[in-house]
Every structure is written in C-alpha cells, then in structure tokens.
N, C-alpha and C positions, 0 to 999 in steps of 0.2 A: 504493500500500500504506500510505504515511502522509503526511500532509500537509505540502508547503515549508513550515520551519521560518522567519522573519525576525525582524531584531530591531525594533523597535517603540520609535519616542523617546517619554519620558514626561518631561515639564513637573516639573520639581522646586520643593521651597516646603517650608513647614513643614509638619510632622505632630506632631498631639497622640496620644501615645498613654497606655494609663489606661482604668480602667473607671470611671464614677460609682456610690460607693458606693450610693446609694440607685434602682441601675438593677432594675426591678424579674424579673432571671432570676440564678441560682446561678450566681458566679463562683467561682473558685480567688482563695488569699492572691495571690498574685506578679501576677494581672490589675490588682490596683486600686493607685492610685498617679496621678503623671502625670510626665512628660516630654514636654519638646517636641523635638523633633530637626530641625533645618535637611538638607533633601534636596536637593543635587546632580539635575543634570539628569543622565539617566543613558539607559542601550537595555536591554529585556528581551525575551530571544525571547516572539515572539505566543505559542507553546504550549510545555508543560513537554516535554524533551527526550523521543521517545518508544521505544520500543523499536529500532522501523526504525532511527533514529538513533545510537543505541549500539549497534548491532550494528556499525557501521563503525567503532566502537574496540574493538570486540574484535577483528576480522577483523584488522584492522591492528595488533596486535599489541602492544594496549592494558596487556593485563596483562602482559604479559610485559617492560614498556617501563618501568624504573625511576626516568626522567627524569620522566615525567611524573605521576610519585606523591610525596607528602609524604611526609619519615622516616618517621612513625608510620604513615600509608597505605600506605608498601612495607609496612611488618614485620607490619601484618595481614594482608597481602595473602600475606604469605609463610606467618607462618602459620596462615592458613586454608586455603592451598595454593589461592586462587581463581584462575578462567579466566576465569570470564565472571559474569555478575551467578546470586544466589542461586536465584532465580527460576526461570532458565533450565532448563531440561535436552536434552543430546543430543539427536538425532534422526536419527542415520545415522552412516555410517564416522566415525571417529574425524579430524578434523581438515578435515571437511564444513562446519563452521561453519552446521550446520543444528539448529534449537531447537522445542523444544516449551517451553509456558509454566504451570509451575504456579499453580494459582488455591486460593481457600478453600479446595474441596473437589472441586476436579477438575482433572488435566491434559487443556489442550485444546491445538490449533493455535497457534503463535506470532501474536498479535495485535500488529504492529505499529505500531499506528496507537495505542494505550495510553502511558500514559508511565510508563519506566522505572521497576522499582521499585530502587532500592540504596541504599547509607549514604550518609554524608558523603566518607568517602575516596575511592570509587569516582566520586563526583559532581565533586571537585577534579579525579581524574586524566584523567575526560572533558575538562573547562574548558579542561586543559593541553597535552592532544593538540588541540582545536577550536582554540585558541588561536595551538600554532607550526602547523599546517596552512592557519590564514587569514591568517600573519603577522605575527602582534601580539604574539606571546609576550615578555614582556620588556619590554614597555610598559604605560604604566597603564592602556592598553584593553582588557589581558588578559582574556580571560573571565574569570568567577569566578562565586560563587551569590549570589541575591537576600539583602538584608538584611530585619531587621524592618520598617523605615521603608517603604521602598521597596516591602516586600508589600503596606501598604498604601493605594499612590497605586495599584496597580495592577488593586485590588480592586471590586466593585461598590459605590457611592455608599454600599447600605445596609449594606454590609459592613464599614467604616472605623470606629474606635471614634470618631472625632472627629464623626463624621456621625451614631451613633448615640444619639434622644435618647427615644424611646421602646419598650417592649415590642414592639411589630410590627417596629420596627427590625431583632429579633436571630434570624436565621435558626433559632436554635437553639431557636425558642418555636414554630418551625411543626410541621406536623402529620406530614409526611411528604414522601414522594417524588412525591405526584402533584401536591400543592400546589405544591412545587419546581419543577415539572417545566412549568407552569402559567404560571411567569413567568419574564418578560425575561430577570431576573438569575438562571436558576434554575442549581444546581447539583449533581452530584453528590455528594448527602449524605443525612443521614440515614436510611441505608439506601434512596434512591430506586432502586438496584441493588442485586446480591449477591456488585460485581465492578467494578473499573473499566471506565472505558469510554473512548472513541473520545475525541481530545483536543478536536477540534472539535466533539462533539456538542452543545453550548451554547454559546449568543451568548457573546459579547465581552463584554467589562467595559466602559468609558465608553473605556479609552484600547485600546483593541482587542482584550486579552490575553482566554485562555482559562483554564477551570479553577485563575482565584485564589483560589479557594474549591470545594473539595471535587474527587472523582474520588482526587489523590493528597496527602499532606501534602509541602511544600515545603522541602527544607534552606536554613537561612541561615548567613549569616558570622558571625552573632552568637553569644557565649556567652549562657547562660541568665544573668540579669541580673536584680535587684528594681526596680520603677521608685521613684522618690522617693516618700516616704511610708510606702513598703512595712510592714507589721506582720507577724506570724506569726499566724494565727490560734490562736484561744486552743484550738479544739476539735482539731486536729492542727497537729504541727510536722514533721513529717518529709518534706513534698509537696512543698514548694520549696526552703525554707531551706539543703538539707543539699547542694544539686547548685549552690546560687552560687559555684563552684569552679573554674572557667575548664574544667572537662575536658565540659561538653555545650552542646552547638548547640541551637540555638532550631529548630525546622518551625513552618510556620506553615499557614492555610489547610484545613483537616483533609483525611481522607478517605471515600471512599467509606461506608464503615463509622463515622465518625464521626456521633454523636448527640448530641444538649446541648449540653453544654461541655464535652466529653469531643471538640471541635473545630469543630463545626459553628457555633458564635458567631465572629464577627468577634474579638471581646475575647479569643480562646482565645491563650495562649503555651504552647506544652507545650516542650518539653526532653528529648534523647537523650543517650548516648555516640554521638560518629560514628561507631562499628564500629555501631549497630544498627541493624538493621531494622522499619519500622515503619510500612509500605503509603507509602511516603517516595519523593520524584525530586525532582527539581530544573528551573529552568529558566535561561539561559544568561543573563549582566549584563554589561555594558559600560559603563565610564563613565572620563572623563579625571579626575575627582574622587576621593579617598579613599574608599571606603567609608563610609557613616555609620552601621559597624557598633558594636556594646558588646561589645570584648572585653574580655575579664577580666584581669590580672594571677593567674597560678596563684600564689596564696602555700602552696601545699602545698611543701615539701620533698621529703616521700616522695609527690610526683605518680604518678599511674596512668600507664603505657604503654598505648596504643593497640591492642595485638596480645591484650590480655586477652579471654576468652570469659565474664567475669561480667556475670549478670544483678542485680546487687545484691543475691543469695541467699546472704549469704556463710554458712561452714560451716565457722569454724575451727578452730584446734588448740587454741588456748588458750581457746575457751567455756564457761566458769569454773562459768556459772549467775549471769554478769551479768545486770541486769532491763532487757532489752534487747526494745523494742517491734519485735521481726521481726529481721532477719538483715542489714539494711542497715547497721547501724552498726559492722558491719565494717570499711567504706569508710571513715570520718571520719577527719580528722587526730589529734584526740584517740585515736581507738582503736588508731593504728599507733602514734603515741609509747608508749601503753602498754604493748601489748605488745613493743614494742623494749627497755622499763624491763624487763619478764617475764622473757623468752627472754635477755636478756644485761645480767643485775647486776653484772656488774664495771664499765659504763659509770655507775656510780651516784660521785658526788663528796660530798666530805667536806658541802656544804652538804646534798646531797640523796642520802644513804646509802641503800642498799636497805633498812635497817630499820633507826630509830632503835634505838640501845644502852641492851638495860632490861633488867632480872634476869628470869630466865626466858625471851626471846627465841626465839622458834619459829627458828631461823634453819637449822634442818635441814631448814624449808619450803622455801629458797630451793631457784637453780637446779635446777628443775622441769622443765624441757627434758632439760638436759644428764643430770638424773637417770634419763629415760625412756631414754634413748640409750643407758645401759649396762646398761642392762635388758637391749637387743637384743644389744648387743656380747658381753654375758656369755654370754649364752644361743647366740646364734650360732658364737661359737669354740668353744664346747663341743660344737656338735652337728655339725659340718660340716665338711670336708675340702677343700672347694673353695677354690681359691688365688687365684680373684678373684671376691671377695663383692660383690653388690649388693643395696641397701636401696633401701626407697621410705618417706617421711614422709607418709603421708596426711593433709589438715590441717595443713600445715607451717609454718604463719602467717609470720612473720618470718624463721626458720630456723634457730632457736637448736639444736633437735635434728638437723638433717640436717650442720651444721656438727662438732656432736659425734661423728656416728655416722661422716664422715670422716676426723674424727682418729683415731678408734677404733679403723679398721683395715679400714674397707669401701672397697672400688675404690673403687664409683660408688657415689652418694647421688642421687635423685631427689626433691626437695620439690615436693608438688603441693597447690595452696590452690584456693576457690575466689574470693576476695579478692586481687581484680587490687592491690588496695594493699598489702597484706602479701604477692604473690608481687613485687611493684616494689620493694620496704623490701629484701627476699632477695636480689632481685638487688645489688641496690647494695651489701649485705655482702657479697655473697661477689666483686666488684668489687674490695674493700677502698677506697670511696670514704666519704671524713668524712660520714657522719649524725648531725645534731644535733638533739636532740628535746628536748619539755620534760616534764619532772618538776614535778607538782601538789606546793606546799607544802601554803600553805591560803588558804581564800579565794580570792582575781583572783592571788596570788602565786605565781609558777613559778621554777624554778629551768633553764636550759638544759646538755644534757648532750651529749658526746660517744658514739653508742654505739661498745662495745671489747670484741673478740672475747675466748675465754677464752684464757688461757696458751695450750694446748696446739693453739689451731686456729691454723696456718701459712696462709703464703701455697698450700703443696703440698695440703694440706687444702683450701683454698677452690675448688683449680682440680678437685679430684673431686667437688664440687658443682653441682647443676644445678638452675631453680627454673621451674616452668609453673603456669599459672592451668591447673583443671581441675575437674571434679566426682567429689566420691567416690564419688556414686552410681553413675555411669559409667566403672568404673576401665580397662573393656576398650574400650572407645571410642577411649580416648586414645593406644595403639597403643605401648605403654609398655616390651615385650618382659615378663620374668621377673625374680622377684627373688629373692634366698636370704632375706630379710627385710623386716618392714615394722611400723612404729608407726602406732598409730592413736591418740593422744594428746587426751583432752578431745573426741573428736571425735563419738563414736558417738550421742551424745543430743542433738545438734545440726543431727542430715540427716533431712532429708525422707522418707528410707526407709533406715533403718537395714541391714533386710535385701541391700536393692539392694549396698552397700558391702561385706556378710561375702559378698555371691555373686563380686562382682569381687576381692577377695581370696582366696577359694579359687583364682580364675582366673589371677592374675598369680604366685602365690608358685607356689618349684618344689617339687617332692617333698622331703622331707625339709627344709623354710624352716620359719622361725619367723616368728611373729606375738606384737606388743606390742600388745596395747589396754588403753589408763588411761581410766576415765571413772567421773565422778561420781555414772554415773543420772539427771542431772537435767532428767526430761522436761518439756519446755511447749511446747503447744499453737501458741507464735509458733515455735516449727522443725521440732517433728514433731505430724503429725496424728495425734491419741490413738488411730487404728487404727492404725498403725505402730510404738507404744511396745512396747520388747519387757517392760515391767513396770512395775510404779508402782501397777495399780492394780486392782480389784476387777474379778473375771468376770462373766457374768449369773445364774451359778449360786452367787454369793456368794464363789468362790476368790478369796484374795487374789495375784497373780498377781509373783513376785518377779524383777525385773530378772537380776540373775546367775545365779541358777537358767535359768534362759529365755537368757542369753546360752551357757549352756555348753551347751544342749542344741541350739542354733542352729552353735553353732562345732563339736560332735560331729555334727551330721550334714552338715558337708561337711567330715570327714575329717582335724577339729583334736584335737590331743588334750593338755589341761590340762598344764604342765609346772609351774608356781607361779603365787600370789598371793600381792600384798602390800599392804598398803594405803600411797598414796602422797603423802603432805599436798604444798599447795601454796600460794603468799602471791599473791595480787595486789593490788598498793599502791592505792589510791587517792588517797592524799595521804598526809605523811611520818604520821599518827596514825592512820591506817584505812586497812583492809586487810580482802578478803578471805580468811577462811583456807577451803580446801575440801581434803576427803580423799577422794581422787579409788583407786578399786580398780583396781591393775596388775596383770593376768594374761596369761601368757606361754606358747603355743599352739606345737606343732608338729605342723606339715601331713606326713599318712603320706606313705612315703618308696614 
C-alpha cells in the first residue's frame, strides 16, 4: 500500500546558499544574499513520510499522546480539538481508524502511498512517537525534520542554488509537467498533476531521496531567516521582512501546485506559522551532529502563541483608519506596543505621558476602550434583570475594554480578536504578568513603559476574563454560547464583510441584549471590498449612499432597535507631538426581547 520507508546517509560538506542577483528568472527579496553553512553528515528517510505511515501514529494514539507534542503543539492541538491530520476524514464506525482523503476538489479513497499532508506540530509529534518507538528518543539521533542546508545536499544537482548557474538551470523556467515528466530529475511540479502523487513515482535524487523537489513542500527546523546581504526590496516591504520573527519555519522544495517561484525554483524559501497548512509533510532526519538549522532568537515580548487560528487578516478593535497597507500589520511588535499605549494610559510615565500638557488638550479623547465599556455597562443595567451578565468584545485587541466591562459588573467577558498578537498581549494582562513596551518619543528615541491596569480592574476582574483569537465574521463558528451584550469597537469598517459580523451578532446576543458599535466609517478597499461597504459612496443611479443610515436599516432588520448615539472622539499617539485624533459614532442597539 506504501513503500519501506529507510533512512538514506548523505555525505555532508559545505552548502552555498543565495540567489545571484543577476540570475536571469524573478526571485523574492529574502532569496538573494549568501551564506555558507558547514553540513554534518547526517540520515534522511529515502521518501517524505506518507500517509500509510502516519496513520500508525494516529492508530497508536498519536494525538491523544501529550509527551510526544511541543507546549505550543499540545495547545493547538487542543485547540483545534484535532484527531488525526486535516486532510483526513472518517470512513466508518466511529473509532474504525478508517479514512477517506480530501483533495482540491474531491474526496476520494485514502491514498496511502502520498505523503502526508500536516503543519509543523503534527510533523514534530510524529519524529517523537518514531523516535521513542525505534529507541532513540532522548539522544541526538532523535528524529527530527530536514533543515534548509540539508534540503539541499538532498536535492537534484540542478536543483541546488550553488549548482545553479544558468537559466535552464531553474526548474521554474520550464514549460510544464510533461517536460518535467520527461527527465531524470523530473518532478512533481508545476502543475505536472492536479494532486499529489505516489512518493516513489520519480527517480531519486543523486543521493537516492524522493520528491526533494515538488509532489509536497517540506517543513524544516529553521526559522525564516535573511541571508547576509539581504535588502528589502524597494517595490514591497511587507513579503519577508515582517515574519524575520522567530515564530515561522522555512518549507522548502514546493508542491505539487507550485509554479515559478511561487516554489518550483530551487532558490525558492517560502515561510509559515507551524499551525498552517500549506500542501506541507515532512521527511524523517537523523544525525549525531547539531542541526545546522537558523533559529531565531524571538525578541518579541508580546510573542504569538501557537494555538492562534490567524491568517494575518487581522481585524481589530482599535483600527483607527491607520494607513495601513492590508490587515497584516496587526501582527508587528510596533503595532501591539501601540495599542497597549491605546487600550491602557495609565501605563504612560512622566517621560512618556499619554498626552503632552498644553492648553486646550483633547484629553476627554483618552481612554477610549474603557469609554466604550460603559456605554455597554450603562445600557445593560438599565435594561436587564439577569443576575449573571455576559459580554462578548468583538475586536478586543489588547483588552483594555473587556477588562473594563468586568469591573463593571458582567460575570463573564469574552474578548475575541482576530490578531493572535493582541489576543497573546490579552492574555498576559489579564495573567497580570509585567509587559513592557515602548513609547515613540521622536525620531530612533523610545521611551520603555510598564503596561498598568486601571484602578478599578482587580485581580477578581481579570479572573472573569477570557481572550480567543477568532473571526468576527464567523461569530457562530466559534461555538461561543449567548451573551446579554456585546461591543463592537472600531471594528465594523475593518472586516471583510461587515454584514457577515451584524448576522453573527443577531445570533449570539439573547433576546432583550444590547449591542455597542463605535466606528469611524472608514472604508478602504485594503479590508473591505467596496461591494461590502455598507456607505461611503455613490450608487449607479447617482444616490449618495450614507454609512449610518445603511447601518441602522441593516441592525432594524434583524431585530435591533436604536437606543442612543453619541459621537465618541479618540487619540492615538504616534509619538509624544502627533496623534491621531478620530471621532468614531457610538450607537447602542437593543435586540427584541
């Protein structure tokens, strides 16, 4: 059904890795560069682990087996609530350990002679069961996954950047799959399928290995890395530069579906979070030497956890109408200190005040969070007789409002973001663990700050908070129960479908709940697709088409009904002399009873 899997010794030595600038096919910035790397003789199984394979660590009680997963690898795994890989689906009595295999665009037969498709986590906690099963566990022979260097002693000659010194050189300049298909070294690529295939279905590489190049992309031990030289290209910054982070692994080798330099190049480095998925497996490494992997030192603070489900869509609460190219710079370390400076001004110090002291001072902008939060609070004890209240923060960025809306007087507070880094900043507040962030003066000058809860949020406060990465658009997915309230703060001109978010809100609040939404209007095109703006902008019959208007006929027909509006200014510092100021409209909505 699949092929004996062995490991395969490969002759170590140096490797150049690096693109030369002037190779004549379209690299990415983080290709070009060089380093050299000293490779260890090392063992890599002949083919990438294949399904048949890891189905003996599920049988065996792979997932359910904590020893043999990394912290961050349980706490995904827990919650994702997975059994067996993504891929997979049942095929009989419940606990048959019988599979069928989703593909593109069809479930067919479990093919096990394919290789494994799973993350990084999943791929460690195979190494670790293969590992104490053969022995080794605990020694430097342990399994483990191929590194950068090492993918490429194991690659075809023409596949090696060091090897490659002309155009015909780069797989990624051929024509297709038959051409591929045609020679020696050919590979599952470039669309030569519409699906992986059989592990062995193409020769060997020089040192016997299969499928070093294409069918699946490969996880490695490495962080994504710049090699020496590295520049940011002038025409984008956002492709590499922002993930040199210590939190993604390098795949090497493309897949099946890979084209260009979108994988199918030798030169190609692409970069995940190891929770994703990405037509990805692995193949099994042994070696008595170190790895001569490039891991990173994480110098984030507010590091991401592992069990996050963001795509780097983020959708926050505080999205101001920063001029923000796409939703990714949610993530960055600059944009979680900022919002920690937002969501909680009392952590601001005499050098780095939340607003310099000058006549006139908007300072009734500050706390902006805490402000939305008793919007709900006021409104909720007013209307509701229920003696244990719960809230949901949609967009809860940091958590400066969900912290509030516990002291306030609600049981339970639920903050849901979709920025694994601002739901990680949340947890560690409401932990009560020292976060230190830094405060822009001016220029290269920062000031480092403590963030510090308000007066009034307790340690009893924090323990009635709760923080999940999630999407608004999906608020019934997330299996959340019912709330008596809910804030939707800065949020609503920010998501991909606005509507999608007022439907899952009709769905989670109970009969007779309130609903807070603040939001400035301010639609762009990088978070919501100008089909989805509920106003801003001109009809085809010339109507001018007005946001609020359009919001309250959208919240009256599922069942809200207008209780106030006010308008709600807000500051976001930039540096201690600039600041955004926006006046964001809070209106406050009760769902029929």
């Amino acid at each position: 059904m699949f092929p004996k899997n062995e490991m395969l010794p490969v002759a170590g030595c140096d490797v150049q890795l690096g693109k030369p600038r002037d190779f004549p096919s379209y690299g990415w910035d983080n290709e070009y560069g060089h380093r050299m790397v000293n490779v260890p003789d090392f063992l890599a199984s002949k083919y990438m682990i294949t399904n048949g394979e890891f189905w003996q660590f599920v049988a065996d009680g792979g997932y359910r087996t904590e020893r043999h997963w990394s912290e961050n690898g349980w706490a995904w795994r827990k919650y994702r609530n997975m059994k067996w890989p993504f891929f997979w689906t049942p095929d009989g009595p419940q606990g048959s350990m019988l599979f069928r295999l989703r593909t593109v665009f069809e479930e067919i037969s479990m093919q096990w002679d394919w290789p494994v498709d799973v993350n990084y986590h999943e791929a460690k906690a195979y190494c670790a069961w293969k590992s104490e099963n053969d022995g080794i566990a605990g020694t430097p022979e342990a399994y483990r996954v191929i590194t950068e260097a090492e993918h490429n002693l194991i690659r075809p000659v023409k596949a090696r950047p060091q090897m490659m010194k002309h155009g015909e050189d780069d797989q990624a300049l051929c024509r297709g799959g038959e051409e591929l298909s045609a020679q020696s070294d050919g590979a599952n690529l470039n669309l030569a399928y519409a699906s992986q295939s059989p592990v062995n279905s193409f020769e060997p590489s020089p040192t016997g290995h299969h499928d070093s190049m294409g069918n699946a992309w490969e996880w490695t031990e490495d962080h994504f890395n710049p090699l020496d030289g590295f520049k940011v290209h002038p025409v984008y910054d956002d492709f590499s530069a922002p993930c040199f982070d210590g939190r993604h692994h390098m795949i090497m080798g493309g897949s099946f579906v890979s084209t260009g330099d979108n994988g199918a190049s030798g030169f190609c480095r692409y970069h995940f979070r190891p929770h994703f998925l990405q037509h990805s497996g692995f193949r099994l490494v042994s070696s008595a030497s170190p790895a001569p992997a490039t891991l990173l030192q994480n110098e984030f603070e507010s590091a991401v956890t592992e069990e996050e489900e963001a795509e780097t869509q983020s959708a926050s609460a505080a999205g101001t109408g920063a001029d923000l190219a796409g939703s990714a710079g949610y993530e960055t370390r600059k944009m979680v200190d900022q919002y920690l400076g937002f969501h909680f001004p009392a952590s601001q110090s005499s050098e780095a005040p939340a607003m310099i002291s000058h006549s006139q001072a908007p300072e009734h902008a500050l706390r902006f969070p805490q402000r939305v939060a008793n919007l709900l609070i006021e409104a909720t004890s007013a209307g509701s007789s229920n003696s244990k209240l719960r809230a949901l923060d949609v967009g809860c960025a940091v958590g400066g409002t969900s912290f509030e809306l516990a002291a306030g007087g609600f049981d339970e507070v639920v903050g849901l973001d979709f920025s694994a880094g601002f739901i990680e900043a949340a947890q560690r507040m409401q932990q009560g663990e020292d976060i230190r962030f830094k405060v822009p003066l001016e220029g290269e000058l920062q000031a480092t700050v403590s963030a510090q809860h308000e007066p009034n949020v307790d340690a009893a406060a924090r323990g009635r908070t709760s923080f999940i990465v999630g999407d608004a658009c999906r608020l019934t997915e997330a299996d959340l129960g019912r709330f008596d309230g809910a804030v939707l703060a800065n949020l609503l001109c920010r998501l991909p479908d606005p509507l999608a978010c007022l439907d899952g809100l009709q769905a989670v609040i109970k009969p007779g709940g309130t609903v807070v939404i603040v939001t400035p209007f301010s639609w762009l095109e990088d978070f919501t697709p100008k089909s989805q703006w509920l106003g801003g902008y001109v009809d085809p019959s010339g109507v001018r088409v007005d946001s609020k208007e359009q919001l309250q006929l959208q919240m009256e027909k599922r069942g809200f009904t207008k209780l106030s509006e006010k308008q709600m200014p807000l500051l976001i510092r930039e540096h201690r002399r600039k600041y955004q100021y926006v006046v964001s409209e809070a209106t406050v909505w009760r769902q029929a009873a």
